[in-house]
N, C-alpha and C positions, 0 to 999 in steps of 0.2 A: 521837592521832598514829599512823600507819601505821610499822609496823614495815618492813624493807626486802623480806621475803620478800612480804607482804601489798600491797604496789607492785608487786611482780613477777608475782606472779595475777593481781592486776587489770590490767598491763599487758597479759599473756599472754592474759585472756577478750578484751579491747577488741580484739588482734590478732586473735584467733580469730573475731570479729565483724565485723573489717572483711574476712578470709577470706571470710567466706559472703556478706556484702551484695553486691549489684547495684550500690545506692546509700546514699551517707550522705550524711547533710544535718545543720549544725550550725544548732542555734535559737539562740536566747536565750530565755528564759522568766523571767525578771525581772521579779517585780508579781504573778505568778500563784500563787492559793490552791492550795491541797493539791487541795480538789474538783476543779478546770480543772485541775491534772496528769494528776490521776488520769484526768479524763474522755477526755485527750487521747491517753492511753496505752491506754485501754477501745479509741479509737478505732481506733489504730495496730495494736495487736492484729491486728485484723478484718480485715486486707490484709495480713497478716503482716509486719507492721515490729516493732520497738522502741524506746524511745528510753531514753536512760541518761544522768544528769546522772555529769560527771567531771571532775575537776580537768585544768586545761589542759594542766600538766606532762605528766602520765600520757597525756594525749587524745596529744600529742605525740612522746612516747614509743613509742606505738604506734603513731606512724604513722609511724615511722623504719622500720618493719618493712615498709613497704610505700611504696616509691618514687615510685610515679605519684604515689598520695593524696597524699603528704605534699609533693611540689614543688607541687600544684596548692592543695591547704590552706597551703601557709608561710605564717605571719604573720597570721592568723584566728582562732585562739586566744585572745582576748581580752575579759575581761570574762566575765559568766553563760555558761556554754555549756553546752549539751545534745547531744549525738548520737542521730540516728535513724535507727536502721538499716535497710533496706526489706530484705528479705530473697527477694522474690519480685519481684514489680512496681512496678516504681521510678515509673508514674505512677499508679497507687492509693495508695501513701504520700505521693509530694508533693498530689495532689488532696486526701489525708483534711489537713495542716498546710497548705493553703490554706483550704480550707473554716472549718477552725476558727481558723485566725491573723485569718480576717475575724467570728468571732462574738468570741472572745477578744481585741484589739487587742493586750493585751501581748504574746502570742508573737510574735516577731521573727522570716523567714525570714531568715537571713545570706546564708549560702552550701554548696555540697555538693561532692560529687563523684562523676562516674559513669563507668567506663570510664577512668579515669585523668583526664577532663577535668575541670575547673573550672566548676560551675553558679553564678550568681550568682543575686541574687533573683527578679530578671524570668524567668531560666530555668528556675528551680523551676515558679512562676508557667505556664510556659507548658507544659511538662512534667504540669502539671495539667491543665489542658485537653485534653492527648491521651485518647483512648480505652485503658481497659485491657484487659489480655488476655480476658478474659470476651467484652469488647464485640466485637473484632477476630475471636476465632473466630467468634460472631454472626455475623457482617460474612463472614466466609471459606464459610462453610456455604451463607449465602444464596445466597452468588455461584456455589460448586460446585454448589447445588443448582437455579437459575434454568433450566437449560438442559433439565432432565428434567421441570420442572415446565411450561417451555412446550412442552416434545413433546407432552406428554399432553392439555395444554389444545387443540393443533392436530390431535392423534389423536382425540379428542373431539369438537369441532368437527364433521368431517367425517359420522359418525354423526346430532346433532344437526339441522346444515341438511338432512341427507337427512331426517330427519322432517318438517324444518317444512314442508319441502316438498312431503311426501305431506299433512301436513295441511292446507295451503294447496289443493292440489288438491283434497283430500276436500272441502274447504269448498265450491268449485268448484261442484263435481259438487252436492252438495246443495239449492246454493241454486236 
């Protein structure tokens, strides 16, 4: 049994948690061995999330401290739950519990929150599918860099045909 101060910590980290995150997302994970936690939370790691199984009182509690969340989560609290925090890139964490909610069948995506909205499963889901920040600078670089890469390919060019064309002449002349 928790003592009242020891409620109060652990209220206080979960608040401090949903402070930092971008996004949280509640699971369920009901059915799942100790290894598939573990493995899930190896994964979550790696994209800088966390996940933290909590009693729903407490989940609730803390999210009194934070208004949006908590109007957009009312009444989702129910039954196994887990929170995962993303802490960086909210679609590298829903991607890594897509990924593995489809190897895993018992993790359950429920629902999240991002921005004060309300994600439901499909929106996790789809949230997965976007590109993450890695991929986007990728994507931002090429695009800045596209315009310097075709000068030089048409400042090249111009060098190039002027040879083939001395050579083409030389050929000319030769035969």
């Amino acid at each position: 049994m928790l003592t009242r101060a020891e409620k109060a910590e652990r209220i206080s980290k979960l608040s401090d948690n949903l402070s930092r995150a971008k996004a949280t997302f509640v699971v369920d994970f009901i059915g799942m061995d100790v290894e598939q936690v573990t493995e899930l939370r190896k994964n979550l790691r790696r994209v800088n999330s966390e996940m933290k199984v909590v009693r729903n009182t407490l989940a609730r509690l803390a999210f009194k401290e934070h208004p949006e969340a908590d109007a957009a989560l009312e009444g989702e609290f129910v039954g196994t739950n887990a929170l995962v925090f993303a802490y960086e890139d909210a679609s590298a964490s829903a991607k890594a519990l897509s990924e593995f909610s489809k190897e895993v069948e018992k993790l359950k995506l429920k629902t999240g929150v991002m921005e004060g909205k309300k994600l439901d499963a499909a929106k996790i889901k789809y949230l997965a599918t976007l590109p993450g920040k890695d991929e986007l600078r990728a994507q931002l670089l090429s695009v800045m860099l596209a315009p310097a890469t075709n000068m030089v390919r048409v400042m090249n060019a111009v060098p190039s045909g002027f040879l083939n064309v001395m050579n083409a002449y030389k050929d000319t002349k030769s035969e």
